[in-house]
C-alpha positions as CSV (number, residue, x, y, z in Angstrom):
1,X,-166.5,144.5,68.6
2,X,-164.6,145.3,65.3
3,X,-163.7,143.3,62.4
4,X,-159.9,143.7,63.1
5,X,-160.2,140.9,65.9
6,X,-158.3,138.2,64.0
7,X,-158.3,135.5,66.8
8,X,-161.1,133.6,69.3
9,X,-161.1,130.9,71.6
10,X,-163.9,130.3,73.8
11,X,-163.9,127.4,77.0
12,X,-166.8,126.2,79.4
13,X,-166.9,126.5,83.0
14,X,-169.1,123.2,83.9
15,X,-171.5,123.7,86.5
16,X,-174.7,123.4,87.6
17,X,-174.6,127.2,89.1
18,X,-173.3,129.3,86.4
19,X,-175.3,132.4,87.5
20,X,-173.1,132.8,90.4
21,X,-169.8,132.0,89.0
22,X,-170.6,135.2,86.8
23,X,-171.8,137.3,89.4
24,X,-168.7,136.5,91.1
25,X,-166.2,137.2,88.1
26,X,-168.2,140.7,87.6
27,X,-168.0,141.9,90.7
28,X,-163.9,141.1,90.7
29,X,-163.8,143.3,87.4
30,X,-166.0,146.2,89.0
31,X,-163.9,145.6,92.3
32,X,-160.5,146.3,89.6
33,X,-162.4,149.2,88.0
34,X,-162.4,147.1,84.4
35,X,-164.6,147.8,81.5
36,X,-167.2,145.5,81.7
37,X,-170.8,145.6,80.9
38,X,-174.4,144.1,81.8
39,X,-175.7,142.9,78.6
40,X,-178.4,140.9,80.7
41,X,-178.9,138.9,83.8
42,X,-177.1,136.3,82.3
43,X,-174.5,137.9,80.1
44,X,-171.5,140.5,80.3
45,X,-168.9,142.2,78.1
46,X,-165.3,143.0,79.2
47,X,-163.3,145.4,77.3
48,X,-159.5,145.0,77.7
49,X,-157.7,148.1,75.4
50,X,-160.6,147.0,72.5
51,X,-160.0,142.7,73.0
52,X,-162.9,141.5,74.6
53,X,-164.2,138.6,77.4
54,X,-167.5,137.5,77.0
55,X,-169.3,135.6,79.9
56,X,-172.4,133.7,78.9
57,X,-174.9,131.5,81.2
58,X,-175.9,128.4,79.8
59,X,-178.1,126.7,81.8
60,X,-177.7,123.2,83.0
61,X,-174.2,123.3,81.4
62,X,-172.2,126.2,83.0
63,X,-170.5,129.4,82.3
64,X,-169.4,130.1,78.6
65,X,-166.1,132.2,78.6
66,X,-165.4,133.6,74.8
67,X,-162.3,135.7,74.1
68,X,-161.8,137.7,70.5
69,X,-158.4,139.5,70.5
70,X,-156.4,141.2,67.8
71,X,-153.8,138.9,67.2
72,X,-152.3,135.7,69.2
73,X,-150.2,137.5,71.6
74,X,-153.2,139.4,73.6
75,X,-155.4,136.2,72.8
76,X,-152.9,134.1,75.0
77,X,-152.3,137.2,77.4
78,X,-156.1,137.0,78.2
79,X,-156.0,133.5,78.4
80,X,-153.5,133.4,82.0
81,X,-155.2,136.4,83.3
82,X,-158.6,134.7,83.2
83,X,-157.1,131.6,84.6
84,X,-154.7,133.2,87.0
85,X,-158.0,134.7,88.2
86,X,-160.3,131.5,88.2
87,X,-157.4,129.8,90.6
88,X,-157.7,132.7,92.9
89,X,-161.4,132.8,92.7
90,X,-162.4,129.3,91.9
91,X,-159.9,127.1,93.3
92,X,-159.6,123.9,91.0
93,X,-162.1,125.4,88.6
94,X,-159.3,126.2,86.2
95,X,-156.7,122.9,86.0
96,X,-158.3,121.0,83.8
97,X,-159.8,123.5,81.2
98,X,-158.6,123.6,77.5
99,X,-159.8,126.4,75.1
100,X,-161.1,125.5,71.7
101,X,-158.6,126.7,69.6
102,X,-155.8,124.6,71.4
103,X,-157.6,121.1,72.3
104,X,-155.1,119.0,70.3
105,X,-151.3,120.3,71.8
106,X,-150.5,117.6,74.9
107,X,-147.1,119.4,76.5
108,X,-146.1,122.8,77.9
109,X,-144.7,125.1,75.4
110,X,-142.9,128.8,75.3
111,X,-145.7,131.4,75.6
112,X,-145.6,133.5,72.7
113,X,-145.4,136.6,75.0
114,X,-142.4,135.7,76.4
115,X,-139.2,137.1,75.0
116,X,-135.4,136.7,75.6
117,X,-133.9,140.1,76.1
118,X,-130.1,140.5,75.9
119,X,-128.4,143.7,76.9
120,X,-126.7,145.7,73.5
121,X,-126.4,149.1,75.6
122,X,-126.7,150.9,78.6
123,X,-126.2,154.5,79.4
124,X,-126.7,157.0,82.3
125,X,-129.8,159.2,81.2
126,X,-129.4,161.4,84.4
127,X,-129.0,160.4,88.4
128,X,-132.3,158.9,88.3
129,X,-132.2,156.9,84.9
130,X,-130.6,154.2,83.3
131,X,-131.7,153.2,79.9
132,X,-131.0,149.8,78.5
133,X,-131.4,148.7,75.2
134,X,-131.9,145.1,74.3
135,X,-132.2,142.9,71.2
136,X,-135.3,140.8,71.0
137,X,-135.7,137.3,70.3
138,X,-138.6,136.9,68.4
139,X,-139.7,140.3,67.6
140,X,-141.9,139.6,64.9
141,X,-144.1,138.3,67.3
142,X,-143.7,141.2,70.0
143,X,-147.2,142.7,71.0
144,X,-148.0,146.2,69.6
145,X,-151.2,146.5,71.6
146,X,-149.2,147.3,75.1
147,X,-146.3,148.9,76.5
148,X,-146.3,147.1,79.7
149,X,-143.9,144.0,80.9
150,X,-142.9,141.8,83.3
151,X,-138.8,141.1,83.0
152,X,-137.6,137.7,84.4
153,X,-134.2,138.0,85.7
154,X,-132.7,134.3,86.4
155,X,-131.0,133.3,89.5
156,X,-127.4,134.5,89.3
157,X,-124.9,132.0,88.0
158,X,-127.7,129.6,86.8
159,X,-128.5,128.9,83.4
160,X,-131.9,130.2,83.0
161,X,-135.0,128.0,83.1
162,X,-137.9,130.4,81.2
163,X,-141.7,129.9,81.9
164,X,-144.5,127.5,79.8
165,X,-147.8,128.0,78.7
166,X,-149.7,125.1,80.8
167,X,-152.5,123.2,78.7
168,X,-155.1,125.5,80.2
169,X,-153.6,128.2,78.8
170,X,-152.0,129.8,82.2
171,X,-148.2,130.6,82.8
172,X,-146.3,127.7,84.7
173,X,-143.6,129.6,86.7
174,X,-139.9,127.3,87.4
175,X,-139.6,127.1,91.3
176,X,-136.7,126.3,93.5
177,X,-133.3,127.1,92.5
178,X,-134.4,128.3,89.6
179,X,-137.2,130.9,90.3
180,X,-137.3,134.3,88.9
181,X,-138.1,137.6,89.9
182,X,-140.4,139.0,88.2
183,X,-140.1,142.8,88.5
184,X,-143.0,145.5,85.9
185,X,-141.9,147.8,83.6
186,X,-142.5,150.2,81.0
187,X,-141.1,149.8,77.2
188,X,-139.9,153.5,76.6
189,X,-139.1,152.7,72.6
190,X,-139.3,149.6,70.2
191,X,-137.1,150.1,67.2
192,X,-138.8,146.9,65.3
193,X,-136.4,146.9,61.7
194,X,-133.5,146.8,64.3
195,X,-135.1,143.9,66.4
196,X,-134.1,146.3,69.0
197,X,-136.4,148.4,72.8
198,X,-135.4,150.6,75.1
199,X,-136.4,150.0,78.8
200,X,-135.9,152.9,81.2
201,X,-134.8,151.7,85.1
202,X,-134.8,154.1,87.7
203,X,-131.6,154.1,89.9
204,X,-132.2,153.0,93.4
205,X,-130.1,150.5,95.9
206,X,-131.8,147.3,96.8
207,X,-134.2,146.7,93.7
208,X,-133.2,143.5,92.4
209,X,-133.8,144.9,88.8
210,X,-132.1,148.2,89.0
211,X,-129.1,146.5,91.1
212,X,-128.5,143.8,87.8
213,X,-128.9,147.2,85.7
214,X,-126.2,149.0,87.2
215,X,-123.8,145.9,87.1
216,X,-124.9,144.1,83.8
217,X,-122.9,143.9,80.7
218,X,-123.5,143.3,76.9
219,X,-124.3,139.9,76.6
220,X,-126.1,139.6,79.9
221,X,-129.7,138.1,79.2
222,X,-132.9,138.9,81.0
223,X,-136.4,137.3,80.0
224,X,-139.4,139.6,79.3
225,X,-143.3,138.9,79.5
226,X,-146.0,141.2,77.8
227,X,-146.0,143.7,76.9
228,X,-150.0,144.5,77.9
229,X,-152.0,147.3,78.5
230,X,-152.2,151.0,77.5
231,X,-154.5,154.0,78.2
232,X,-155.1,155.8,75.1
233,X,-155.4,159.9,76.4
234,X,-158.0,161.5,74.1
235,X,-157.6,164.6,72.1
236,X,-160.3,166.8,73.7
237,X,-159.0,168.0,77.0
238,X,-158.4,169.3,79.6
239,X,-156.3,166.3,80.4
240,X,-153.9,165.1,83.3
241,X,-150.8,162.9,83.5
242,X,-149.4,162.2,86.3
243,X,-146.5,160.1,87.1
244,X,-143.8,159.3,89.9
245,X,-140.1,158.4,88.7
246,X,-141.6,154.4,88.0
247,X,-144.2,155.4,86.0
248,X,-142.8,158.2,83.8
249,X,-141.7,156.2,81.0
250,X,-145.5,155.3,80.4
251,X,-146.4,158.9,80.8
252,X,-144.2,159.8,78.1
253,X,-145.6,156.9,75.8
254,X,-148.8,158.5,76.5
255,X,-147.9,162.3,75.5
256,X,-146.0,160.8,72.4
257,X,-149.4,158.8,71.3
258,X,-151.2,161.9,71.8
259,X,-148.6,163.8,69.8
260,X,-148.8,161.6,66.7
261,X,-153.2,161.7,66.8
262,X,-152.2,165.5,66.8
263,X,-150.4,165.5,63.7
264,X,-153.0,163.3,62.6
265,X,-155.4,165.7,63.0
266,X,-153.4,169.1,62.8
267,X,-155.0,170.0,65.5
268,X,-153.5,170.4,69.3
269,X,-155.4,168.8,72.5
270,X,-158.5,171.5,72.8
271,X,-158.6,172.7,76.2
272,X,-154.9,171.3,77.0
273,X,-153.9,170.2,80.0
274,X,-151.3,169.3,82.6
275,X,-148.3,166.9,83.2
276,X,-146.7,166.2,86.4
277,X,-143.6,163.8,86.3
278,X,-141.7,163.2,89.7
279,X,-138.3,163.8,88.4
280,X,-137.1,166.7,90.0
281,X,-137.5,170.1,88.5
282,X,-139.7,171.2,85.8
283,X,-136.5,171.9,83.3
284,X,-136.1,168.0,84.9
285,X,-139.3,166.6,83.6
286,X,-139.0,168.4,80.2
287,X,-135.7,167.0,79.6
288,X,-136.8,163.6,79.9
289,X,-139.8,164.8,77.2
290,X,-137.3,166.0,75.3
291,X,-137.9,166.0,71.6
292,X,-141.8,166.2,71.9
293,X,-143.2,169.4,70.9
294,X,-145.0,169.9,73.9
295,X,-146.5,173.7,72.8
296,X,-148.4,172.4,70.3
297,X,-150.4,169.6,72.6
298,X,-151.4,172.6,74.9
299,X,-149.7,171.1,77.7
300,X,-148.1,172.5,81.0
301,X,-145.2,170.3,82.1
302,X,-144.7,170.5,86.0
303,X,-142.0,168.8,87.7
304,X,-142.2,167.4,91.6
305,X,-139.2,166.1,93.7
306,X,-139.3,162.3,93.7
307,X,-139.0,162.6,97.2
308,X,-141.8,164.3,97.9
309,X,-144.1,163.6,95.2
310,X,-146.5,161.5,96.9
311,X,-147.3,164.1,99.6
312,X,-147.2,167.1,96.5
313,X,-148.9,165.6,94.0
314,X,-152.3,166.0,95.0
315,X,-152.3,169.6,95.9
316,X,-150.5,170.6,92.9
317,X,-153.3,168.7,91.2
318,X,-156.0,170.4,92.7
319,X,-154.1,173.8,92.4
320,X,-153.5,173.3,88.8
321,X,-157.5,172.3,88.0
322,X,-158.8,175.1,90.8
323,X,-160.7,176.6,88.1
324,X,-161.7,173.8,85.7
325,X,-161.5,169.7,86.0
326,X,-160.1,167.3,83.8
327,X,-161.8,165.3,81.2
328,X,-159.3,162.3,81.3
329,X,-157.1,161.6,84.9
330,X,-154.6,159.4,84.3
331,X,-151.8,158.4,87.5
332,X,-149.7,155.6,88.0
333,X,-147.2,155.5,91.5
334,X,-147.1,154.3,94.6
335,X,-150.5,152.1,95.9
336,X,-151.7,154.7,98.7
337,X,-151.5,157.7,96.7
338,X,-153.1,155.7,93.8
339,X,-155.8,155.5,96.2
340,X,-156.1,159.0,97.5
341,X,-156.3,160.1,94.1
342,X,-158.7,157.9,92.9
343,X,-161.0,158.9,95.1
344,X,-159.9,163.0,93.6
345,X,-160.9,161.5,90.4
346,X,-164.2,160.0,91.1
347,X,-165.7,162.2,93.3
348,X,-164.2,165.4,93.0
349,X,-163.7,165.2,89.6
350,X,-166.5,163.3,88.5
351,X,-164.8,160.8,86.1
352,X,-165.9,157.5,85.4
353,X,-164.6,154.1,84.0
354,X,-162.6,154.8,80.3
355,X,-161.9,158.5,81.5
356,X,-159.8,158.0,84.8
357,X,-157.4,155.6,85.8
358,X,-155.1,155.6,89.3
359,X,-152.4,152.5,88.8
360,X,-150.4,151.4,91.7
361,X,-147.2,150.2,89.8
362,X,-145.6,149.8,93.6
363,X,-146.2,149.6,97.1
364,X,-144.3,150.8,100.0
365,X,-142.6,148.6,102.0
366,X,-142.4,145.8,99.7
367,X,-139.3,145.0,97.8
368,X,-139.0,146.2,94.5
């Protein structure tokens, strides 16, 4: 851990069997492919993007959950994962829990990861895009560690009723009448002396996101959780990137960090690498990179119909790394082909945790 973890909390899990309510959390983090180490029988280390969990047995008392984070934002993000996953795991484990650095608040407040968003522009990027840009409420306080979010869209014609942060430090949902739909995507720019981001939706009939996109209006307001989680690509190659139409604004993210270690460095990615975005052609998928100097990473840039992609990808994969493998996999699309290449990854590949990830951002046959 590093000293630029500015906030803790820590809770205990009472009970007389702590040993296998931490074998139990472990396994669901190896299960999830998560970053979490052994330190001993009794103790383990989870590393989410550098903040980090730390499970500790205490005998005759229970488990000791401890949480160090870089700022308040991930700290309380943390918080609602681990309880979100105690309720699933543990039912009734989690209700009446409170965390050390919040014993003394009594009511349900705003999480301070939520966000109202409300719609300054929107333009046509090309048949598959629209980009939205939104002013933030609260942007001071908007996470820096993540690109990822949930947006909330209210019930139409219903003045919007936004989540709380329950005592135990999970989300509270509203229900009813007034429940949202909660829909993942990708911040594609954050403009922070404007107050302003940019949020990329891909054009297709029936999402319930993409369908308010297409209609909304300045003015129109949308709610926003997160943002949370990023893979970091490392310099030293060769590297892949893979994305369908969902997940290409987060591949681009990606390619742009990795441009600006570059110039950090003045050096490109040794042993470069490849970059398939399902957006049509391959002038297609360097359009949408347009403005990154993608030379002087050492990249290839291939492009894949997005309605083929999932049956393409992995054979232009294994084409394009015939002769070598990749260092770092990276893929984020639909679940099944997150699973088929997953498997590419760890056994044909030989990657490991930290140097391959394979993200289902959808699945088919369930509304998106």
């Amino acid at each position: 851990m590093t000293a630029a973890l500015q906030c803790s909390a820590s809770v205990l899990l009472p009970g007389s069997g702590p040993t296998p309510m931490l074998e139990m959390l472990v396994a669901e983090m190896n299960r999830h492919s998560m970053d979490v180490t052994r330190l001993s029988p009794a103790e383990a280390l989870l590393n989410l993007d550098g903040n980090f969990v730390r499970l500790k047995v205490r005998d005759g008392e229970g488990l000791l959950v401890s949480i160090e984070a870089g700022g308040v934002v991930p700290l309380h993000r943390i918080k609602q994962w681990l309880v979100e996953h105690l309720e699933e795991l543990l039912p009734g484990k989690a209700a009446g829990l409170r965390w050390s650095d919040d014993l003394e608040r009594t009511s349900e407040v705003p999480p301070p990861y939520f966000h109202e968003l409300t719609v300054l522009r929107k333009r046509a990027l090309s048949p598959l895009f629209l980009r939205l840009t939104f002013r933030v409420d609260g942007m001071d306080r908007l996470g820096r560690d993540g690109i990822h979010v949930k947006l909330a869209l209210p019930p139409e014609g219903r003045k919007p009723v936004w989540p709380t942060l329950a005592l135990n430090g999970g989300l509270n949902l509203p229900g009813g009448e007034d429940a949202l739909s909660l829909r993942y995507y990708t911040i594609r720019a954050v403009r922070p002396e404007a107050g302003e981001i940019d949020i990329d939706i891909v054009r297709h009939k029936g999402g319930v996101v993409s369908d308010w996109a297409e209609t909304c209006t300045p003015g129109a307001v949308i709610g926003l959780l997160g943002p949370a989680g990023f893979q970091h690509p490392p310099l030293a190659g060769p590297l892949l990137i893979a994305a369908d139409s969902t997940a290409a604004p987060a591949a681009v993210r990606m390619i742009e960090a990795l441009a600006e270690d570059a110039a950090r460095s003045g050096a490109a990615v040794s042993g470069g690498g490849h970059v398939f975005l399902g957006l049509g052609t391959g002038e297609d998928a360097r359009s949408y990179l347009e403005g990154l100097e993608l030379s002087a990473l050492g990249l290839s840039i291939h492009g894949l119909a997005p309605e083929t992609f999932d049956a393409e990808i992995e054979p232009a994969i294994r084409s394009a790394f015939d002769q070598t493998s990749p260092v770092f996999a990276w893929f984020a699309g639909e679940q099944q082909t997150a699973q088929r290449l997953r498997a590419l990854f760890r056994k044909t590949y030989g990657l490991g945790k930290g140097s391959q990830y394979a993200i289902a951002y959808w699945t088919r046959g369930n509304p998106v």
